[in-house]
Structures are given as C-alpha cells and as structure tokens.
C-alpha positions in Angstrom: -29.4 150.8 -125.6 -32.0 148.3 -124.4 -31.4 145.1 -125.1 -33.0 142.8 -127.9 -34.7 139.7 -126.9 -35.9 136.2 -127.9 -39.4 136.6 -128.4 -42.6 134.5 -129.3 -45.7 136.1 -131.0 -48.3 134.0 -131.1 -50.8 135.4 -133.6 -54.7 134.6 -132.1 -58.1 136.1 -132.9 -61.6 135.1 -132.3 -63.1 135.7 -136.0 -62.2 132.7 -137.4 -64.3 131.9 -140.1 -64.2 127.8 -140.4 -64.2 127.6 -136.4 -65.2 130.3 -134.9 -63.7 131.3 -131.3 -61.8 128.2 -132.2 -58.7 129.8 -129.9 -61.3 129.9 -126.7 -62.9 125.8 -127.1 -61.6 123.7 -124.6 -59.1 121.0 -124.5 -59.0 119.2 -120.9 -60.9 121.6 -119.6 -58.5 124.6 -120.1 -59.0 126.8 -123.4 -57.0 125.8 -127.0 -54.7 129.2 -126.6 -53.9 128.1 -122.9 -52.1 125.4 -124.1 -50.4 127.1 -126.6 -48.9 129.9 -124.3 -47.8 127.4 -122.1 -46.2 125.2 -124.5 -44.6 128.1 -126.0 -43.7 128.8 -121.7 -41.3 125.8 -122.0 -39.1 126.7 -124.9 -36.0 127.1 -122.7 -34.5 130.0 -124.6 -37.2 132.4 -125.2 -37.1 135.6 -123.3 -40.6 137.1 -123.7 -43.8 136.1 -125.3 -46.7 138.0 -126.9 -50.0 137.3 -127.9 -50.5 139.4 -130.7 -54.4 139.8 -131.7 -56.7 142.7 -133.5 -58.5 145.9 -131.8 -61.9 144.1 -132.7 -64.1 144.4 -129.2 -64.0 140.3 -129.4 -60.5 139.9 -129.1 -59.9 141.8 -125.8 -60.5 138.5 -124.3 -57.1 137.3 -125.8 -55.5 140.8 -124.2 -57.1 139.5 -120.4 -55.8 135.9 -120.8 -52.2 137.4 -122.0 -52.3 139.1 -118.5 -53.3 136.1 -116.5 -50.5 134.2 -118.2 -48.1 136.8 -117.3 -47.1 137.6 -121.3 -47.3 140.7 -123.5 -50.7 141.5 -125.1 -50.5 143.6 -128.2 -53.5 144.8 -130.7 -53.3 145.9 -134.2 -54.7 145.6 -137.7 -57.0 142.5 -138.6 -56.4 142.3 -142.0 -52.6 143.1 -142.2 -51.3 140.9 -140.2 -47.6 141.8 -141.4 -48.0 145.0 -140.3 -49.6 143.8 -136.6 -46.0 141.4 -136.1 -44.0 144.5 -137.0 -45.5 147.0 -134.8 -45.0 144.8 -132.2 -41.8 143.6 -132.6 -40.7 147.6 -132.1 -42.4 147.8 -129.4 -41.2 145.2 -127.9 -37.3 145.1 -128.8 -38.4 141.9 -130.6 -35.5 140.0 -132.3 -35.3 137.5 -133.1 -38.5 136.6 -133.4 -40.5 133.1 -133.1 -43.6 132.9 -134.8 -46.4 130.6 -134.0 -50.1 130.4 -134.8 -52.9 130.1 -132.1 -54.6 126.9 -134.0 -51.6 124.6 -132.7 -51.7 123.2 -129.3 -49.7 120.7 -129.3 -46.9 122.8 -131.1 -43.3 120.7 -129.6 -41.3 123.6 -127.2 -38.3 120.5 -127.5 -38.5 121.2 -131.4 -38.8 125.0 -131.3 -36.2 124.7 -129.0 -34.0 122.9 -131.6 -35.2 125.3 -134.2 -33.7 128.3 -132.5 -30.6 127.0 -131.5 -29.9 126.2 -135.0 -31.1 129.6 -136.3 -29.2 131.5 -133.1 -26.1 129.3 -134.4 -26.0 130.0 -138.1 -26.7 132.8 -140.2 -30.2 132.5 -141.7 -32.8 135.6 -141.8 -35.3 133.3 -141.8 -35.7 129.5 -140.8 -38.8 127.6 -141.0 -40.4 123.7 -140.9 -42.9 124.4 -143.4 -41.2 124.9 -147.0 -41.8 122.1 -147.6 -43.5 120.6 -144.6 -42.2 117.3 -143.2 -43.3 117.9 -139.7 -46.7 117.4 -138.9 -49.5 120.3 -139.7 -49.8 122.0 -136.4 -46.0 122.0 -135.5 -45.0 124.7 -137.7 -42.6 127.2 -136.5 -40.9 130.0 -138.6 -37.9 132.6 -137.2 -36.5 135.7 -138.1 -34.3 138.6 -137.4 -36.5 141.4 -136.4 -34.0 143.0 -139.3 -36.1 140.1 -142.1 -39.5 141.7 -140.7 -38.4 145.0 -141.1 -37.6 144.7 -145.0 -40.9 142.3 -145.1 -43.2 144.7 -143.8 -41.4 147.8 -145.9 -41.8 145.7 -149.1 -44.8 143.1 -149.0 -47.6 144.4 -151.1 -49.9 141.8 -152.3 -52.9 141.2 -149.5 -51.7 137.3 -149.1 -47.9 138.7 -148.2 -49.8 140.5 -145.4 -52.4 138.4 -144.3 -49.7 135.7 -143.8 -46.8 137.7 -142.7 -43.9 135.5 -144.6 -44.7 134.3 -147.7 -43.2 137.4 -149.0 -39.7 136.0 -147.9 -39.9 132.3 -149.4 -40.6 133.8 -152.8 -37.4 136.2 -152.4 -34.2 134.1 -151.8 -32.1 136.7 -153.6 -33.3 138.9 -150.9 -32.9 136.8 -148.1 -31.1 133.6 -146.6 -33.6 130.9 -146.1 -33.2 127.5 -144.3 -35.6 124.8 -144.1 -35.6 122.8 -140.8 -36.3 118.9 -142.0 -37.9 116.0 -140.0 -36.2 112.4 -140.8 -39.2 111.4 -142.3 -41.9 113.1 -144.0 -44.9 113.0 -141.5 -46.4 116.4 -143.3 -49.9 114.2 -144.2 -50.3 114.2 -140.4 -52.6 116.9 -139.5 -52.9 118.3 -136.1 -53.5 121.7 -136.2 -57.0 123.5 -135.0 -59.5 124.9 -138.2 -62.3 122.1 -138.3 -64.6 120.9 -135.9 -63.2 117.4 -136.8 -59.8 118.9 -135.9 -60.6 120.1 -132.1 -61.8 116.3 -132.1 -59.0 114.8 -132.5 -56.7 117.1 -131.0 -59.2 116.2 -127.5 -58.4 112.6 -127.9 -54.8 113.4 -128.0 -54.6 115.3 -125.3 -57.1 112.6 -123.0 -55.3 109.8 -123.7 -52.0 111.9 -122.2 -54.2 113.3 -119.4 -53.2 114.4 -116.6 -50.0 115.0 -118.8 -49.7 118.1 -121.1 -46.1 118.5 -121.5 -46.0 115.6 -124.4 -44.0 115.8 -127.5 -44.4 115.2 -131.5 -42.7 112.0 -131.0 -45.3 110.4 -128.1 -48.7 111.6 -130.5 -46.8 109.9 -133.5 -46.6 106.9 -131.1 -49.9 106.3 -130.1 -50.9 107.1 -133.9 -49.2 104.3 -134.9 -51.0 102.3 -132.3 -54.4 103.7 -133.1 -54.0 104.7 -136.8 -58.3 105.0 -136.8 -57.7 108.1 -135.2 -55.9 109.6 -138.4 -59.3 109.2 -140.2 -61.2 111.5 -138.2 -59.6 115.1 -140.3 -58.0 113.4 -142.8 -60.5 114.9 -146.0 -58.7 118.6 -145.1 -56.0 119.8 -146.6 -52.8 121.8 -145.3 -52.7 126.0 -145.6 -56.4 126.6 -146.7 -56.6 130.1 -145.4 -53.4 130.9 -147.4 -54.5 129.0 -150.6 -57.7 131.2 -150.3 -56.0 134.4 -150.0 -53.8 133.6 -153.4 -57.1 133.2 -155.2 -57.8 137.1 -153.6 -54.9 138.3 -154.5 -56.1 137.9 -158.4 -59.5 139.2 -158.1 
C-alpha cells in the first residue's frame, strides 16, 4: 500500500471579501502566501505540502505559484471548504494532516513543529491552539488524522461546519478526542493575522524591522512588541474569527 504522509494544506483563495487578493500583496517584496509556504517549508517533520484553493479562473494563480514552490496544487469547491480538504487529502495519501490558513505569514514552523510532535506522540484525532486561543491570532494551527476528516466531511451539515472545515469537531467531543495546545501566557489579544488593510500594515513593519531575516519566531515579534507596544494600536479595533462569526449568523437565516 502506499504510504501515508505528514502533510500541510494551506487553504488560499483570491476572493476575499475584506482584502481582496490579500494572499497575492506583498510583504518585503515577495507575496503574503510566499511566506507562508515557506514558513510552512521549515517545519522539520512534514512530508508534503499543498496549497489547496477553488476552480474560480482567479485562483489558478495560487495553482502556478504551488508549482514554482515545488508543492502540491489542488482545486475544489469554494464554498465547501470541508469537502475541498477531504478530496485532497485522498488524493494525496494525506494523514495526518496540518492545517493552516493563507492570511498568516508569520505562522511559527518551531511551534507547528512542537504541535505535531505532541499530536504524533499521543492519541488525539484532533489537536489545535485556537479552543481557546492563547497564542497570538495568526499562529493558529489545527491537526488531524485523515481518519477525523473523513467522519467530518461524512457528517458536517450546517454551511459554517463546511465553510470552516472543523468546527464540526470542537462541538462533538463524544465523537472525538480533542486536545488544546496552550501558550504560558495568554497572548490571544495579539493579532497578527492578514484580513484588514490595517493588518498587512503591520504585518510589513514586522517583517522590515527583521529584514533581511524571514525565518523569525513568535517569541522575537512578542519581543520587539514589547519594545514598541504603538505598534499594537494599528489593528487593534478587529476582532478574532470574523469570517466564522459571520457564517453562524448564515447558518440561521
């Protein structure tokens, strides 16, 4: 039988509707999902990597830059995002599987790393940072058996379970055995993912003040936050998981 392996799927598309092409802007002169691949490159265990995206025409632009990184490029369905990770994952002898989001370049490969070695070393279908967040927003990681996807994607019905791909698993722990991967201290008001314009900002400061660096940790940006806390100010009026708290308002229309 062909063997399983330790994969990545980064989920990207160009349609974003607070930022659009947000995944293509530049950071240091290289584009946002650039960095993510390549962050996601240095998590030492990970066997492959995809860039999972849609079939809209706009998106085959993700499918040429998967290429020229060397990575797996896989289409599927916009809206059910579930179904477009579990697709893929059979394709691709996926398991277990990493899942990170394109809007987070400056996502930690050292605590992904961590992550996996604890999930590979215990037995959890499904181990995450974000329930509840103490990491910063924009270092969120979540794993699972390709097994955990399988009953997901068989069983998820409500459009917010498949728009999100796992919130069908935190709200069934009878069904599943969850762990949540917790920070020492809760830095979860920090926010350094991509969905503003203020965001990308900030997220460009970062990454100048490291330049030429690129390889730099959670730990380093919490250090020269600390020096210059001003910088905090410039997305601090957004809140965490807006897309998702908008698709629970959907899913009682």
């Amino acid at each position: 039988m062909p063997e399983k392996k330790i994969t990545v799927m980064i989920q990207a598309r160009t349609g974003s509707s607070r930022l659009p092409g947000k995944v293509l802007t530049e950071i240091e002169n290289r584009s946002m999902i650039w960095h993510v691949i390549n962050r996601v490159k240095k998590i030492k265990s990970v066997q492959q990597i995809a860039l999972i995206t849609t079939t809209e025409k706009s998106d085959q632009v993700l499918l040429d830059i998967a290429e020229n990184e060397g990575i797996v490029g896989f289409t599927g369905n916009t809206k059910d995002v579930l179904n477009r990770h579990y697709q893929c994952a059979q394709k691709i002898l996926a398991d277990p599987i990493i899942r990170i989001t394109s809007d987070c370049p400056v996502i930690d490969p050292y605590l992904v790393e961590e992550m996996l070695q604890f999930f590979l070393k215990n037995d959890f279908d499904y181990v995450s940072n974000i329930h509840p967040a103490t990491y910063p927003d924009g270092l969120d990681a979540e794993i699972f058996s390709f097994q955990t996807l399988e009953k997901t994607a068989l069983n998820a019905k409500l459009n917010s379970e498949r728009e999100h791909v796992t919130p069908y698993i935190e709200k069934h722990p009878e069904l599943f055995k969850i762990y949540n991967f917790e920070n020492n201290s809760d830095l979860s008001q920090i926010r350094l993912t991509v969905d503003q314009k203020e965001d990308l900002e900030l997220i460009q400061k970062i990454y100048a003040m490291f330049s030429p660096k690129n390889d730099f940790g959670y730990k380093d940006i919490i250090k020269i936050l600390s020096k210059h806390p001003e910088l905090l100010k410039i997305n601090s009026k957004y809140k965490r998981n807006e897309g998702y708290f908008k698709s629970l308002k959907e899913d009682n229309l």
